[in-house]
C-alpha positions as CSV (number, residue, x, y, z in Angstrom):
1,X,-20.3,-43.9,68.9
2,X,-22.5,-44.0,66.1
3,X,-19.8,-41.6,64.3
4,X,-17.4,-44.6,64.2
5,X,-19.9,-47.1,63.0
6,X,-22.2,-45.6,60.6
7,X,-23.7,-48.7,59.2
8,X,-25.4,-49.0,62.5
9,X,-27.1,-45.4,62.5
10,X,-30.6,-45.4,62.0
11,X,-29.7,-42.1,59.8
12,X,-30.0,-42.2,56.3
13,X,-26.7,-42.2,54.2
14,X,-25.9,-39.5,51.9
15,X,-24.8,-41.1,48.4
16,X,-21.7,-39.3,47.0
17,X,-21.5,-38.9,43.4
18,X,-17.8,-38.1,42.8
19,X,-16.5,-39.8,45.8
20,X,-12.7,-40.1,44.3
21,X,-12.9,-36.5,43.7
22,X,-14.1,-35.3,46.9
23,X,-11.2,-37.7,49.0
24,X,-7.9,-37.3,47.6
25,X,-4.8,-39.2,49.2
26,X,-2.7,-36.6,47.6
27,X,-2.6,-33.3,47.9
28,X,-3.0,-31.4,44.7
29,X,-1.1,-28.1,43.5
30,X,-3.0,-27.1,40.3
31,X,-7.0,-27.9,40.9
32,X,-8.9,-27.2,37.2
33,X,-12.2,-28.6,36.0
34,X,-13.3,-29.7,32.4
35,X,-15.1,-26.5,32.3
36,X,-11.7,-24.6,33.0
37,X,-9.7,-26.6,30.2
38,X,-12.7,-26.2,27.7
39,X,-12.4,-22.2,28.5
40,X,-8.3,-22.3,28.2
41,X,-8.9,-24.0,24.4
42,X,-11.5,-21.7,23.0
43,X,-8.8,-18.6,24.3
44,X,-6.0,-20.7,22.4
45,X,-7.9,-20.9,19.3
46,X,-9.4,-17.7,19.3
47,X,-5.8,-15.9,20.3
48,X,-4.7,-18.0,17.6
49,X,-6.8,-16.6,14.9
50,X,-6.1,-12.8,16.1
51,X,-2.5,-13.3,15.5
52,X,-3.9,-15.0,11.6
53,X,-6.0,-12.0,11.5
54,X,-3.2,-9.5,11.9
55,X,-0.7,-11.0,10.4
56,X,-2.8,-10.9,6.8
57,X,-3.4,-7.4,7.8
58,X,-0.1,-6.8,7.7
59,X,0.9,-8.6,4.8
60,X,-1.7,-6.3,2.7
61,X,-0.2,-3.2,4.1
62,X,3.2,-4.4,3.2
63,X,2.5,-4.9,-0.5
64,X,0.1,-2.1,-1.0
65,X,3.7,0.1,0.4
66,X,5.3,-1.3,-2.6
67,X,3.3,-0.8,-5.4
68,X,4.4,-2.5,-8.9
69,X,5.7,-0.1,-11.3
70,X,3.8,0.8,-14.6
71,X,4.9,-1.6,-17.0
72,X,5.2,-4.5,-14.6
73,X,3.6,-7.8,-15.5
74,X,1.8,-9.2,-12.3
75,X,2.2,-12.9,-11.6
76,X,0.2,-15.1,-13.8
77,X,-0.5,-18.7,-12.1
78,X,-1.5,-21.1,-15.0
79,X,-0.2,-24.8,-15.1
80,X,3.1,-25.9,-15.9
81,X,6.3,-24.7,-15.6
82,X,6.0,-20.8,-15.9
83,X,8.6,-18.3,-14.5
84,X,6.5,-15.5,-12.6
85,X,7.6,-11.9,-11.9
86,X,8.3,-10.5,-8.4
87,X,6.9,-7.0,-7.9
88,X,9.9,-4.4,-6.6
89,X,10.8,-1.4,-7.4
90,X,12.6,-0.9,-10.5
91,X,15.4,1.3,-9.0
92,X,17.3,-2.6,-8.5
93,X,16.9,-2.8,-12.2
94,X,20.2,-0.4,-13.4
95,X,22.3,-1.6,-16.3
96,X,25.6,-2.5,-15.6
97,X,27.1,-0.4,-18.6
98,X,24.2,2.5,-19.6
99,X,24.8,2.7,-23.7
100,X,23.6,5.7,-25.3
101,X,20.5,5.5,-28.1
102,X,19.1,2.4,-29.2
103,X,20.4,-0.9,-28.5
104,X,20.8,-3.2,-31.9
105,X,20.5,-7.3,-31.7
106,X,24.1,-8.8,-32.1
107,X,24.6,-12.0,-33.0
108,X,28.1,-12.4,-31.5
109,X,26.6,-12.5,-27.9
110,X,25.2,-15.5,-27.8
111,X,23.9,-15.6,-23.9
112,X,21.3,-13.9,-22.8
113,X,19.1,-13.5,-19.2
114,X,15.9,-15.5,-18.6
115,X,13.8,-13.3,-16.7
116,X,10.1,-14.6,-16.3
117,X,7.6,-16.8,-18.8
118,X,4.2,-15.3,-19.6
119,X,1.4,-17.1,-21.1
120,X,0.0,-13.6,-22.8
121,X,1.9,-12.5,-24.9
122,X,0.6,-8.9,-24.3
123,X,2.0,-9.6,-21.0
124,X,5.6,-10.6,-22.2
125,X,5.8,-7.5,-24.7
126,X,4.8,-5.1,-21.7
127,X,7.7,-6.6,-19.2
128,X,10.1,-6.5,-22.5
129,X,9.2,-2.7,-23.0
130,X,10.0,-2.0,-19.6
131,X,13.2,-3.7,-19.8
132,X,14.1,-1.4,-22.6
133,X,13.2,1.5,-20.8
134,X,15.3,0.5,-17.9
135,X,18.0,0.6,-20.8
136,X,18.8,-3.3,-21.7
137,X,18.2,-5.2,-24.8
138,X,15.3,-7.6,-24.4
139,X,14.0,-10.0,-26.7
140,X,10.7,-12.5,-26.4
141,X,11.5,-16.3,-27.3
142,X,7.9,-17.9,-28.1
143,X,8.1,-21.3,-26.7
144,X,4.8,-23.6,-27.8
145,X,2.1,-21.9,-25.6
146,X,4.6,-19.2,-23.9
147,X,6.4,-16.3,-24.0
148,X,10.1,-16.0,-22.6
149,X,10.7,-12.8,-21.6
150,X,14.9,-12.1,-21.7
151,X,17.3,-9.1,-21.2
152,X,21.0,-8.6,-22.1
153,X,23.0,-9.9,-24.3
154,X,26.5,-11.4,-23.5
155,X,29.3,-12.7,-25.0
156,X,31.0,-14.3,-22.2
157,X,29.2,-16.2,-19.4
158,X,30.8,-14.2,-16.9
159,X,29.7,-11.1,-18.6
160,X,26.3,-12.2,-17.8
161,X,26.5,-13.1,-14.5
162,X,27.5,-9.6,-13.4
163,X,24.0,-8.5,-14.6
164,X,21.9,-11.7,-13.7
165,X,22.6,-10.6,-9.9
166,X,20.8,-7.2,-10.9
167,X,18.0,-9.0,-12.2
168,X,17.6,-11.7,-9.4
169,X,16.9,-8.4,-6.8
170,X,13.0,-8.4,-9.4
171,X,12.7,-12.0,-11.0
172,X,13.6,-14.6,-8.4
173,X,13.7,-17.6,-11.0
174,X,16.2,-15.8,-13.5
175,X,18.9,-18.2,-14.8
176,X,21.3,-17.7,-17.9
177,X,20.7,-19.1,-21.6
178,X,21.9,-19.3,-24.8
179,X,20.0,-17.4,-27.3
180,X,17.9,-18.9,-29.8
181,X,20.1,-19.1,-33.6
């Protein structure tokens, strides 16, 4: 009897901290604690930064497979509007029509390929000697505190948009111009 009426026991009542916890209406499928979700986070974030981890490992790997010919400018990042160089292998970079001996400046073509912007001008006349050795005329336009660095020269637009998809395989930011008078 006392069971039914505990108010009345001369027992002494056991205080329940959680008691919503302990007496649940509704049954529940997935039971976790704050402990359990504090564990699940630190695994996220920690998984997380493994994959990071990797992931610039393999990056590294990746470029160090493709290493940037002799010759080849490396990016320079400076302010302003600078064209950089993308390192690959110069095999991409074969003349459309290979001319025997030297190639002399013509002033009849009056277009010519854009290939990168250095700040150095060593740099520029290094990425214009490879050009040359690759076998295209290349020129190096000063331009206040730069150097343009440009390959080919064309008569015909068309002429030089045969070659400017050879060059866009190295120099992503290549684009056609009219050469300098």
């Amino acid at each position: 009897m006392q069971d039914l009426f505990s108010e009345f026991s001369k027992e002494e009542k056991k205080i329940e901290r959680f008691p919503a916890i302990g007496k649940t209406q509704k049954p529940i499928l997935l039971n976790t604690t704050l402990e359990q979700i504090i564990l699940a986070g630190i695994v996220f974030i920690l998984a997380a930064c493994l994959f990071f981890f990797l992931g610039v490992l393999r990056g590294k790997a990746l470029r160090q497979q493709v290493p940037a010919p002799s010759g080849i400018a490396q990016p320079v990042s400076t302010t302003g509007p600078i064209r950089r160089a993308v390192t690959a292998p110069t095999k991409a970079l074969q003349p459309a029509a290979q001319t025997p001996g030297i190639i002399i400046d013509d002033a009849k073509k009056p277009y010519t390929i854009q290939l990168v912007t250095h700040r150095k001008k060593e740099l520029a006349e290094r990425e214009a000697a490879m050009i040359r050795r690759v076998g295209f005329f290349s020129l190096i336009i000063p331009s206040g505190p730069y150097f343009q660095v440009c390959a080919g020269q064309y008569a015909t637009k068309e002429e030089a948009a045969r070659d400017l998809r050879t060059f866009v395989a190295k120099y992503k930011d290549c684009f056609l111009r009219r050469r300098p008078a």
